[in-house]
Each structure stands twice: as C-alpha cells, then as structure tokens.
N, C-alpha and C positions, 0 to 999 in steps of 0.2 A: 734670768728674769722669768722664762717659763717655769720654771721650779718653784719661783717665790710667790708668781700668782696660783698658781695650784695651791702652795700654802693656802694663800690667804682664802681662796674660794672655801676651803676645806673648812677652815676656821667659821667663817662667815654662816657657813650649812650649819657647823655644830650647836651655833649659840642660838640658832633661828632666830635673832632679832629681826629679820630680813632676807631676803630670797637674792642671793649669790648669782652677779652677772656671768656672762661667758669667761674664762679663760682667754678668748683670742679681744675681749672687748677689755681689758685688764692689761693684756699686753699693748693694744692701743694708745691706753690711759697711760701706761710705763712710757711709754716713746713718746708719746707729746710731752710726758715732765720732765722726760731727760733732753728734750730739746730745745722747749724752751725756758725751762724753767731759770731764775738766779739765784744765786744766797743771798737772805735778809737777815736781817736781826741783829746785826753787832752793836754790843755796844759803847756807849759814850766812850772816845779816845780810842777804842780799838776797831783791828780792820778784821776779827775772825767770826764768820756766818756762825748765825746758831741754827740755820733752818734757812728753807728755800719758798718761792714763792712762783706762780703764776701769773704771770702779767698781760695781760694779753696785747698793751702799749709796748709793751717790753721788747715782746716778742717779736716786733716789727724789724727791730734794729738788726741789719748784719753784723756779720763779725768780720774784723779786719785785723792784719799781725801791725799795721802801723793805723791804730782805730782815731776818731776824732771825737769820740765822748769816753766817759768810764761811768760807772755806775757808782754813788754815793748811797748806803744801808745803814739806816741808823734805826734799832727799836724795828717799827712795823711801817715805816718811808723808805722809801727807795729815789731817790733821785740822778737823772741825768744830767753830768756836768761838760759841757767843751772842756777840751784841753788843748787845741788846738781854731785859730781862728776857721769860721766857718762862713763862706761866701750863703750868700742867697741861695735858694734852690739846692746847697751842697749834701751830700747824705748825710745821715749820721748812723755812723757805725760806734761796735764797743765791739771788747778783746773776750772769745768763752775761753780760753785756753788761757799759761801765764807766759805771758809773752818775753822770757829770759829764759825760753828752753829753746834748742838748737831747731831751725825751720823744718828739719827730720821730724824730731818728734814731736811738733804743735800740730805738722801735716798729719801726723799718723793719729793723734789721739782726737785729731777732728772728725777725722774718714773714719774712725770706728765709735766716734760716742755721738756725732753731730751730721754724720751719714754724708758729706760731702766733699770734694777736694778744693781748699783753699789756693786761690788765683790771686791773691793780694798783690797792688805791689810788690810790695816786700816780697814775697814768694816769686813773684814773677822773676826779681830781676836778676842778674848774675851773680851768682854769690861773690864776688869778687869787686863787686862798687856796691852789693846789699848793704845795711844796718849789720844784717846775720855777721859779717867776715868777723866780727869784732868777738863776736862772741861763739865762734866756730873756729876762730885762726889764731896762731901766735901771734907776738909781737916779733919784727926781723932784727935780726939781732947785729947787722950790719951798721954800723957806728955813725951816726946821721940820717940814718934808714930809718921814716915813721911810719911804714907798711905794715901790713900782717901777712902772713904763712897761711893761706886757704887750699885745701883738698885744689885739684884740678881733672879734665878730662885727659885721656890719653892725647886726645887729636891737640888738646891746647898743652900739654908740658910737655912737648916734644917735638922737634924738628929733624926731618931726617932720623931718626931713632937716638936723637940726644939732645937734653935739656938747653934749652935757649939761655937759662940765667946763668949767673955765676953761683957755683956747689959751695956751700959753706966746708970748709975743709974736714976731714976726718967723715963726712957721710957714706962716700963709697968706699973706705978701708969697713965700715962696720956692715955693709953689705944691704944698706937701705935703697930703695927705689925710691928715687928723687921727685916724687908725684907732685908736692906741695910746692907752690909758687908765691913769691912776694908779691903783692901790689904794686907795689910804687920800684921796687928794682930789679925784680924781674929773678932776685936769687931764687934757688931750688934747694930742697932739705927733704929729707925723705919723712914719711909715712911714721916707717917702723926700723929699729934697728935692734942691735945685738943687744946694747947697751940700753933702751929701754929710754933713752931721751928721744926719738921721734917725733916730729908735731903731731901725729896721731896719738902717741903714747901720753904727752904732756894733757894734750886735749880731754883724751880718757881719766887722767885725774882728778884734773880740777875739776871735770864732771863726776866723778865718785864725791868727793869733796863737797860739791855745791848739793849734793843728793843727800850728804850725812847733814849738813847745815840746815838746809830746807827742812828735812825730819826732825830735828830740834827745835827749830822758830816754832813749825807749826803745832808741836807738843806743848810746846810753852805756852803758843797762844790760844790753844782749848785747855789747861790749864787755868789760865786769868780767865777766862769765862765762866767755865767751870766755879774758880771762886766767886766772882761778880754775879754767878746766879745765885747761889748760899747765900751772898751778902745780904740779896734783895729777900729773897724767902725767910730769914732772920728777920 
C-alpha cells in the first residue's frame, strides 16, 4: 500500500493538474476503502463485482460468519436483503469474507484486511456442535454413524493418555495419532498417516480442490463480464 501511494503521489506531482496530498493522508484513504468499502456493479443474472463502492449506510453493518442480511449489486444499486427472519430492534449484520472457507481462514483474512478478531457465534462456539464441523471434518464412516471427524484438543481426545472413542481399525498399525473425534460416537481416526488417508490428509484435498474450483468459477465469471461489457460498448 505505501509503495502504491508514493506511486500515485509521484504521478499526481508530474501531471501538475493538482497539488499531491500527503502519503500518510493516502494511506488513510487506502484503509477506509479497504474497510469499508463493497463490490458493485454486477450485472443482470450475474453475481461477479466489476468495481467497489463507498457506502457510508453500508458501512454501518457488522460482519457476522452466520450474517442476517447479504448484500444484492446490480448496475450502480446496492441493496440490503434479510435472509433470515429479523425481530425488532435485531441487528443486521452481512458476511466481508466467503463464508465456505474453514473458521481458520475467514479469522485470519479478517484480522489482516479488516483489522479485527471475529467473535461470531459461529466462531465462538465449539467447533464440534459449530456449522464449521461440516465443512472442516469428515463424515464417520461407522455404518449408522451421521457424525463428522473434527480436529480435537489434547485435553479432549484423550483420557488417561488414550483415546476415549473406538479407533477405526488399521489407524495405529499406519502410525497415526488418533486426534480427530466423531461427534455423535465418540470414534477416533488420526490426523495423518503413512498411507496419506487421514482426516487431515482428506481435508487437505478437498481444500486444494475446492481452491482449483473456486479459480475456475471466478475466471469464468470475469470472463462473462468481461464479454457483457464489449456487448454493451458494441
């Protein structure tokens, strides 16, 4: 950011259309757009931003990981829609982050772009009864079992210095540490193994996977914008 406003200050001196503010009043201007600014401009049928806006209404709204508005951008309107019933007096929050990346990384890319540590429900509560389990844990592969496989602490997957669930077989011949715990029965499965099936190991794919996907959709969809701006300048 300090690099790009020295650009532009530099820029701003050469053309002398106008006398070039500070550097540090530039970097000001950077950090109020990048926090509160949202995407606008998509358009008709599609949901991909061509450009951002300043709202100062907008900017009222928290951000929540389980939010009770979203924001609808169509052209140069922006609207706020419930999506969930909202009582009198209720807040209304909307999502900065995309709320189908693991509670790790919504936290981490809040606390560095949004300058603050999210406390959400969601965040607050154990990952183990969270929304998150779903999409941080396996599914248990015990046969009637509709639990998931969630990361767990030392002090909770272990009793006396051995696993309280029952071990899916074959995990301690491959030399895994049994961290991961079922919800609903209580089995243990380790982390990481020899053999590379782990519930941390699986987790790690489908998040490479969901990473190569995501980079596709969103090519595609500055893509169709991309044509849909041609179409209209035609």
């Amino acid at each position: 950011v300090l690099a790009g406003c020295e650009k532009l200050r530099d820029a701003i001196q050469e053309s002398g259309a106008y006398e070039a503010g500070s550097v540090e009043d530039m970097r000001r201007a950077a950090a109020a757009v990048n926090s509160n600014a949202h995407g606008t401009g998509a358009s008709p049928g599609g949901n991909t931003d061509q450009g951002f806006g300043l709202f100062p209404a907008l900017s009222l709204l928290n951000h929540s990981c389980f939010p009770t508005c979203c924001l609808m951008s169509t052209g140069g309107v922006t609207e706020v829609r419930a999506v969930v019933p909202i009582p009198k007096g209720g807040e209304l929050t909307v999502q900065y982050v995309n709320l189908l990346e693991p509670r790790a990384v919504r936290r981490a890319q809040l606390s560095e772009t949004k300058f603050f540590d999210c406390a959400c429900p969601r965040c607050r509560d154990p990952l183990q009864q969270s929304t998150d389990r779903f999409l941080e844990g396996v599914c248990c592969t015990k046969s009637g079992c509709t639990g998931v496989f969630v990361t767990t602490t030392p002090a909770a997957s272990s009793s006396a210095g051995k696993p309280s669930g029952t071990c899916q077989k074959g995990d301690e011949e491959r030399g895994g540490v049994l961290d991961w715990r079922c919800t609903e029965c209580g089995g243990a499965r380790a982390a990481h193994t020899a053999a590379g099936d782990g519930c941390a190991d699986v987790v790690s794919r489908i998040r490479d996977m969901w990473q190569i996907c995501m980079s596709l959709m969103q090519a595609r969809q500055w893509q169709k914008a991309e044509e849909a701006g041609m179409a209209v300048r035609r």
